[in-house]
C-alpha positions in Angstrom: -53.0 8.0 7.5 -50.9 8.5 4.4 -50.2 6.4 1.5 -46.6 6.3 0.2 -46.7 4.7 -3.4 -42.6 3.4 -4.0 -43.6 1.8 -7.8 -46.5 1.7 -9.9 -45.9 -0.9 -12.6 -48.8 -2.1 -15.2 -51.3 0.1 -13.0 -50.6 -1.8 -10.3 -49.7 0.5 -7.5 -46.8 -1.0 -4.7 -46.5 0.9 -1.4 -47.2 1.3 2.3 -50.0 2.9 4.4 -48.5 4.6 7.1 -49.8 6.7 10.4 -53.0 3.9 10.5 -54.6 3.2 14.2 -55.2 5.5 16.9 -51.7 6.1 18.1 -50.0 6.6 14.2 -47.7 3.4 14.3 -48.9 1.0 12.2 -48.4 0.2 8.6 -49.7 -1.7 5.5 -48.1 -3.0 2.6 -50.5 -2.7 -0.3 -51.7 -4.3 -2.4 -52.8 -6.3 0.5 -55.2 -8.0 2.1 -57.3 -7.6 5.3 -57.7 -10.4 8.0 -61.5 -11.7 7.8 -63.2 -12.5 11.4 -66.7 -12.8 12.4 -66.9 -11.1 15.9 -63.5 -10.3 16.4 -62.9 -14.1 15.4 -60.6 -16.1 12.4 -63.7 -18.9 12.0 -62.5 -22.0 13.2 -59.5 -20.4 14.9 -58.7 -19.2 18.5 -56.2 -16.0 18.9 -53.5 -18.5 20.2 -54.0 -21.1 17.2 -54.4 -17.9 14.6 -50.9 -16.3 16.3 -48.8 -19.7 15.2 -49.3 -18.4 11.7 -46.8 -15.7 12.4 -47.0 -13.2 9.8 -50.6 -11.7 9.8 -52.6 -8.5 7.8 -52.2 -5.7 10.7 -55.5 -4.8 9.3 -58.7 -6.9 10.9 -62.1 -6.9 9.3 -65.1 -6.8 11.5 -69.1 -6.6 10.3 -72.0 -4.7 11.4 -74.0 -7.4 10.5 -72.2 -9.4 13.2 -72.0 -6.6 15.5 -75.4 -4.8 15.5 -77.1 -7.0 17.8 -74.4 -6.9 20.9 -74.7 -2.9 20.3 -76.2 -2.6 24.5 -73.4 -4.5 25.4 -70.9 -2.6 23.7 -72.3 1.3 24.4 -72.4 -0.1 28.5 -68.6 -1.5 28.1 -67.7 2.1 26.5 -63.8 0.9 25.9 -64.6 -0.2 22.0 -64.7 -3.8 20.5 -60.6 -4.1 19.9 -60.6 -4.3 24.0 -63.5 -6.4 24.3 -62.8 -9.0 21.7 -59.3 -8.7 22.8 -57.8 -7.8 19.5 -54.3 -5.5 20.3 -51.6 -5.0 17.8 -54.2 -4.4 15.2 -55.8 -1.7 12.8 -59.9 -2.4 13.1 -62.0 -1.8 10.1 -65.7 -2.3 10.4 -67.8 -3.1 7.0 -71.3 -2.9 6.6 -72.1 -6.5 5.2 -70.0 -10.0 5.6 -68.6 -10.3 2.2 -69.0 -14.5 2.9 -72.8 -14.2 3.5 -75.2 -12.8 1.0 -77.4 -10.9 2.2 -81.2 -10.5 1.2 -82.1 -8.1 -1.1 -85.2 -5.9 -1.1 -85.2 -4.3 2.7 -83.5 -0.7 2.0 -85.2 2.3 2.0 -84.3 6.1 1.2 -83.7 6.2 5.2 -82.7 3.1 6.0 -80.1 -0.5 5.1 -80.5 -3.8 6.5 -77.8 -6.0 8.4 -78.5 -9.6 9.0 -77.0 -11.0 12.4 -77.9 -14.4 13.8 -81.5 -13.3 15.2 -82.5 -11.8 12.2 -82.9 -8.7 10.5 -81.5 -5.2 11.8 -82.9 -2.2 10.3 -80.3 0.4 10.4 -81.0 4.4 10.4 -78.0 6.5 9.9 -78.2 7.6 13.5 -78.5 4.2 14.7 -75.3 3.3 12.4 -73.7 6.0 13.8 -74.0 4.9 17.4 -72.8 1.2 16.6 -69.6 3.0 15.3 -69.3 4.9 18.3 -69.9 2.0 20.6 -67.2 -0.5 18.5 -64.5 2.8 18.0 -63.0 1.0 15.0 -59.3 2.9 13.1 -61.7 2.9 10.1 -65.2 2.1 9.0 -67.4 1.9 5.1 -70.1 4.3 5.2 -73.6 3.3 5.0 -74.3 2.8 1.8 -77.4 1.1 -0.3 -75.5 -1.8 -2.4 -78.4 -3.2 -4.5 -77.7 -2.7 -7.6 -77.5 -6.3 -9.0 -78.5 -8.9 -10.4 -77.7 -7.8 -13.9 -81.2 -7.0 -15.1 -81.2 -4.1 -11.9 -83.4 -1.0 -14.1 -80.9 2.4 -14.5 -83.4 4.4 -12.0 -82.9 2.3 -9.4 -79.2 2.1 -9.9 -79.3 5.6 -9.8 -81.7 5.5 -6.7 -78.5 3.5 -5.0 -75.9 6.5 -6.2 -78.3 9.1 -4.8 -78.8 7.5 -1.4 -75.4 6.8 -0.6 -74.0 9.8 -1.4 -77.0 11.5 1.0 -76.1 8.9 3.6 -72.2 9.6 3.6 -73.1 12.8 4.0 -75.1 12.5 7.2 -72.6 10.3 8.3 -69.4 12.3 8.0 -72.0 15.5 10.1 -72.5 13.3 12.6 -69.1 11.9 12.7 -67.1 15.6 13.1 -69.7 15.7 16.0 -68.6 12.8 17.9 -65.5 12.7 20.3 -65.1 9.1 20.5 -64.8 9.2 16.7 -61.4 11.5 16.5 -58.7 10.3 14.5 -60.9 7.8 12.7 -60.9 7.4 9.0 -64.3 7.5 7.3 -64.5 5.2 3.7 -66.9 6.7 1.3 -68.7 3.7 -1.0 -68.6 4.2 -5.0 -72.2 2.4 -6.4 -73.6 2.9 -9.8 -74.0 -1.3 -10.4 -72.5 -1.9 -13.8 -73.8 1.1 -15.5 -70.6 3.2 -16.5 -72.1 6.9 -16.1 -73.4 6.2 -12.3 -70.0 4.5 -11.3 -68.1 7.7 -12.8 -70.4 10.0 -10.9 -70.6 8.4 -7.6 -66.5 8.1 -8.0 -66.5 11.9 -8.3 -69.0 13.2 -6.1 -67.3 11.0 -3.1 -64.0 12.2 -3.8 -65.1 15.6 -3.1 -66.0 14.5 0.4 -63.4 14.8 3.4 -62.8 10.4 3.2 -60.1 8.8 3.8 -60.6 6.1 1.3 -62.8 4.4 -1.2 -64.7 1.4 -0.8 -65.9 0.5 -4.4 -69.2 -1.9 -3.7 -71.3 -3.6 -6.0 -68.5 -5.6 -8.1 -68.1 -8.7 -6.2 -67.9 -12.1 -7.5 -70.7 -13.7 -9.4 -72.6 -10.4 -10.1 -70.1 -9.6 -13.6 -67.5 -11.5 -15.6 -64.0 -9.7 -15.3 -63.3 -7.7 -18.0 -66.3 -5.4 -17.4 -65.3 -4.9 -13.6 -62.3 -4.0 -14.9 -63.5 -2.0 -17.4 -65.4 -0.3 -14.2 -62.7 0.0 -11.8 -60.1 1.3 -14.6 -63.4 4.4 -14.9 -63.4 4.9 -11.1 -60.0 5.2 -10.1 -59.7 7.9 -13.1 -61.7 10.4 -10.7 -60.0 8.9 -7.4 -56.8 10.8 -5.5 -54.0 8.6 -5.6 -52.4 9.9 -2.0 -55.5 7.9 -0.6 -56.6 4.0 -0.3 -58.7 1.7 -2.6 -60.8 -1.1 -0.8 -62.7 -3.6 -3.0 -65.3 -5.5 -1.3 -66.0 -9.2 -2.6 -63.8 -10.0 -4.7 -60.7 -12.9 -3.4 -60.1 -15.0 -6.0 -56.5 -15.2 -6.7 -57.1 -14.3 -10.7 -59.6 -11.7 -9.9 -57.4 -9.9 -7.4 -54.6 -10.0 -9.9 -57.0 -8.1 -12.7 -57.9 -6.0 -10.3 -54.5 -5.1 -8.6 -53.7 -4.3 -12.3 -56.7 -1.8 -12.3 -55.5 -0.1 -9.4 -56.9 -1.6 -6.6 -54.9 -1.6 -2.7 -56.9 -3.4 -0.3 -59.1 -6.6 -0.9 -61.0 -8.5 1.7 -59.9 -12.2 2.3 -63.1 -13.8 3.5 -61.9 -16.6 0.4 -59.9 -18.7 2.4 -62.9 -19.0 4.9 -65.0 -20.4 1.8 -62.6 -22.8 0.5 -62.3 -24.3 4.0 -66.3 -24.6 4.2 -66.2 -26.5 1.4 -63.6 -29.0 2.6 -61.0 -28.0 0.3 -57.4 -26.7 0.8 -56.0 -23.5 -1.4 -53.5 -25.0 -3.8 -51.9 -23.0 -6.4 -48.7 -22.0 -7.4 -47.3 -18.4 -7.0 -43.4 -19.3 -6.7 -41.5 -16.9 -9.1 -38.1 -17.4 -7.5 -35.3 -20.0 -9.3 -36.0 -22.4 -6.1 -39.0 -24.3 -6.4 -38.9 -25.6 -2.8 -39.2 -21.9 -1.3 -41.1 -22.3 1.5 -44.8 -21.3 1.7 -44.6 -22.0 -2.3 -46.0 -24.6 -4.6 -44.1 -26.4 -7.1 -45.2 -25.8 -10.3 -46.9 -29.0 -11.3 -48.7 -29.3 -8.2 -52.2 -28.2 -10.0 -51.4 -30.5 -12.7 -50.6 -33.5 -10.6 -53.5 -32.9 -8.5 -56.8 -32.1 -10.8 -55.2 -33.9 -13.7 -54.6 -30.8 -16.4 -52.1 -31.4 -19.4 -50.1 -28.5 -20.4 -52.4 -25.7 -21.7 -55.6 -27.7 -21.3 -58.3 -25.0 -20.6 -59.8 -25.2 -17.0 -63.6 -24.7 -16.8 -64.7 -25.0 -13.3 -67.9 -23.8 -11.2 -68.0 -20.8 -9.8 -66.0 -19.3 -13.0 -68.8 -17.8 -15.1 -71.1 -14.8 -13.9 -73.7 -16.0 -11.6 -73.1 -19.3 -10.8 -72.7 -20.5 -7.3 -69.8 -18.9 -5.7 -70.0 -21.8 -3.1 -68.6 -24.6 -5.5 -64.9 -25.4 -6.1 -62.8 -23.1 -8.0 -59.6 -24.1 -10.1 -57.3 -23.1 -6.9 -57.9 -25.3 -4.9 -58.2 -29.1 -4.3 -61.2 -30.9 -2.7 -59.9 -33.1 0.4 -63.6 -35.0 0.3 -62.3 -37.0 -2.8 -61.4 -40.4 -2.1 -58.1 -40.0 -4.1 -57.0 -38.5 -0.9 -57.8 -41.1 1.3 -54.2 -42.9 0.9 -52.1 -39.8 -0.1 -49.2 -38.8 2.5 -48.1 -35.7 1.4 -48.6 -32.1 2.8 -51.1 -29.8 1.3 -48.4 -28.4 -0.2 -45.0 -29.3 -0.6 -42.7 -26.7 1.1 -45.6 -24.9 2.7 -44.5 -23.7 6.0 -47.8 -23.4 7.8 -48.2 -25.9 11.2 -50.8 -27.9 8.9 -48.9 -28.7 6.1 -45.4 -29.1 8.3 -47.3 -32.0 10.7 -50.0 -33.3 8.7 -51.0 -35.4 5.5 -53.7 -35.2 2.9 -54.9 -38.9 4.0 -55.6 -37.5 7.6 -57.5 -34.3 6.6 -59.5 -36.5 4.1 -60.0 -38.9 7.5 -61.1 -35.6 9.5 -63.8 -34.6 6.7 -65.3 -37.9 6.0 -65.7 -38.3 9.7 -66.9 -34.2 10.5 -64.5 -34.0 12.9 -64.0 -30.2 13.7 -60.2 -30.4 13.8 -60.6 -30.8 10.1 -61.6 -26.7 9.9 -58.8 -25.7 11.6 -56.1 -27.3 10.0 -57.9 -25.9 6.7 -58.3 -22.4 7.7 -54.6 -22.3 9.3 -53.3 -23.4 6.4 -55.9 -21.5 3.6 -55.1 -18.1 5.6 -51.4 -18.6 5.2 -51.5 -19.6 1.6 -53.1 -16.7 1.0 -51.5 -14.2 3.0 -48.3 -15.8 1.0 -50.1 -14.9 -1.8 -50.1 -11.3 -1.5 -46.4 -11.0 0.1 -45.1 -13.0 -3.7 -47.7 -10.3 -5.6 -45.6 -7.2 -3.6 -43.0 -9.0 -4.2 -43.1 -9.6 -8.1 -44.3 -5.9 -8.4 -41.0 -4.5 -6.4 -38.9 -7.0 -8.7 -41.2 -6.3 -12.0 -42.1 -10.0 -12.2 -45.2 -9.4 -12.7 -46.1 -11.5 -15.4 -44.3 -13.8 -14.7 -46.5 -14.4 -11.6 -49.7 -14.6 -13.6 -48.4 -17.2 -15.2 -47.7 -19.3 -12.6 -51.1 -18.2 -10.8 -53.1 -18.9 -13.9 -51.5 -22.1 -14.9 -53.5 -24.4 -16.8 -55.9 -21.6 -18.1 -55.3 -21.1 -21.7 -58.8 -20.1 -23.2 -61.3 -17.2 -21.8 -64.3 -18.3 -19.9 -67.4 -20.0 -21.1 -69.7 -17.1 -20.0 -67.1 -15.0 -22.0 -67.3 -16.9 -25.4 -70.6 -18.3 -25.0 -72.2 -14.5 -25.8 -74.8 -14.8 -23.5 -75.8 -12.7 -20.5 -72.0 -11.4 -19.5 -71.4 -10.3 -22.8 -74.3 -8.6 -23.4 -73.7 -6.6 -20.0 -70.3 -5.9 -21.3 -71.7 -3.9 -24.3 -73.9 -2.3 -21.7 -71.7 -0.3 -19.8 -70.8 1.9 -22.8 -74.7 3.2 -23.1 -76.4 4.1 -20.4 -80.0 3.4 -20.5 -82.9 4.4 -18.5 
């Protein structure tokens, strides 16, 4: 695997991953995005419905925590989850945790991490996480890793604690990996910790990078545990004592105005379990990203489509759930619109106007409003069909705005409608005082 960077502009870094999978001929344009599945699986979507979308992430995402419990099944098939799940034509990552499911805190020890699968609670030993990579074979995989440091309050020993172990475990891992034939040619992803305390992140950054990975995986920043400027603040820390010949991987973080700080800190891969949540919630992503003199390009937005929609004057401030640090990542956020609303009910236009995805060229609003209010399943797939593509779109206008150095002028159209910083940001209360943190260290 190598990582041939053509333009760094604003920090952002534009290229493409070559040499990726077992046979060398696959690539990745970052900054990109991976495909999310559970299983193997697009929720709501079959491989022939997903393949209509045309152009996909050659990257898939698959969990432990989804995996773990089929482990007999796979070590007794012995040909690796691509061939059993039938994925080809693709570059398999496995992760430790579903970035769309929170998982319980409280259950790791100094030998041990939890998964939770739909029977409960795996206990995981390094050797036992070793053997589940060995039985799924994946191109690459996140190293075990102990991720608790949050809520904000989490005490500087025990963020520590989390550097400590997961540097031990990547170690044990990468012995054991050199050791194992079915393993060759597979790229091992060390995880930077250190919670929002600036000192740990630096270290962990640092003492991974001396390890023989093939990328980072920085943990431990996802939505809802920190407001923005201090992950950034973080990340811009990290990549400082990162290589830049080799990948960055954040893990829970999709938000279209998140991933465009973050790009801008110097982030390559994100994970794009988003889409899956606006479509649990019955919404449809719908925000503008069109930077090119045609406002009907396809897969685009025109630019008052927010406005028309959620009813926002020109530079009215948006506040919305789910935009302040530790609220309920489940609620609505300003990119999308909420199909439930009876508003809907007797509109016949597409999701979006000019989208090209086979939801929004053969379908109205007023019938996917019909489909939720009557929990009909066809509503989920003509979401997630249409909420994968707008966000794949997504990242092919950011590579695009980087290799034209349009990049402001695509945060402007992505951040439409946002004029003033957050209320957990002016408010001075808990995210402010964790911003101030990161600069002392305390015990």
């Amino acid at each position: 695997m190598k990582l041939e960077l053509s333009r760094v502009v604003q920090g952002c870094r534009l290229g493409v991953l070559t040499g990726l999978g077992r046979t060398g001929q696959q690539s990745l344009e970052v900054p990109g995005c991976m495909l999310y599945t559970r299983c193997g699986t697009v929720p709501h979507l079959t491989q022939d419905t997903l393949q209509t979308l045309g152009s996909l992430p050659p990257l898939t995402q698959v969990t432990l925590s989804t995996l773990a419990e089929h482990q007999e099944v796979l070590e007794e098939f012995k040909q690796g989850f691509r061939k059993f799940a039938g994925l080809h034509d693709t570059v398999l990552y496995c992760s430790l945790h579903d970035p769309a499911t929170p998982s319980p805190l409280g259950h790791i020890t100094n030998k041990t991490v939890s998964v939770w699968g739909s029977g409960g609670r795996i206990e995981l030993t390094v050797a036992k996480f070793m053997a589940l990579q060995k039985a799924v074979q994946p191109d690459w995989y996140q190293s075990m890793a102990d991720g608790e440091t949050w809520p904000s309050d989490t005490s500087r020993k025990r963020v520590r604690k989390s550097v400590d172990r997961t540097l031990a475990h990547l170690d044990e891992c990468l012995l054991l990996h050199h050791k194992t034939q079915e393993l060759q040619g597979v790229e091992v992803f060390g995880v930077v910790e250190g919670g929002d305390a600036l000192e740990e992140r630096v270290r962990s950054a640092r003492e991974t990078a001396k390890r023989p990975v093939g990328g980072f995986c920085m943990d431990g920043l996802h939505t809802g545990s920190m407001e923005q400027n201090l992950r950034t603040q973080l990340i811009t820390a990290v990549i400082k004592e990162l290589p830049e010949d080799k990948p960055r991987l954040l893990q829970g973080v999709g938000r279209p105005d998140e991933v465009l700080a973050c790009v801008e800190a110097g982030v390559d891969l994100f994970e794009s379990f988003f889409p899956f949540q606006v479509t649990e919630r019955g919404c449809a992503l719908c925000f503008d990203f069109d930077i090119s003199p045609d406002p009907e390009r396809a897969g685009t937005a025109p630019p008052s489509v927010l406005q028309q929609d959620e009813g926002i004057s020109a530079g009215e401030t948006v506040e919305r759930p789910g935009d302040c640090v530790g609220e309920d990542q489940t609620q609505m956020t300003r990119f999308e619109i909420n199909l439930k609303d009876k508003r809907f009910r007797e509109d016949f236009g597409p999701l979006v106007e000019g989208c090209g995805c086979y939801c929004c060229r053969n379908h109205q609003r007023a019938y996917l409003h019909h489909l939720l209010v009557t929990n009909e399943l066809l509503a989920g797939v003509l979401l997630m069909l249409h909420n994968t593509a707008h966000y794949c779109s997504f990242f092919s206008a950011l590579r695009g705005a980087l290799a034209s150095g349009q990049l402001d002028a695509l945060k402007r159209r992505v951040l439409r409608g946002r004029s003033g910083e957050r209320s957990g940001e002016r408010s001075g209360g808990r995210s402010g005082e964790r911003s101030r943190d990161v600069v002392k260290d305390e015990d």
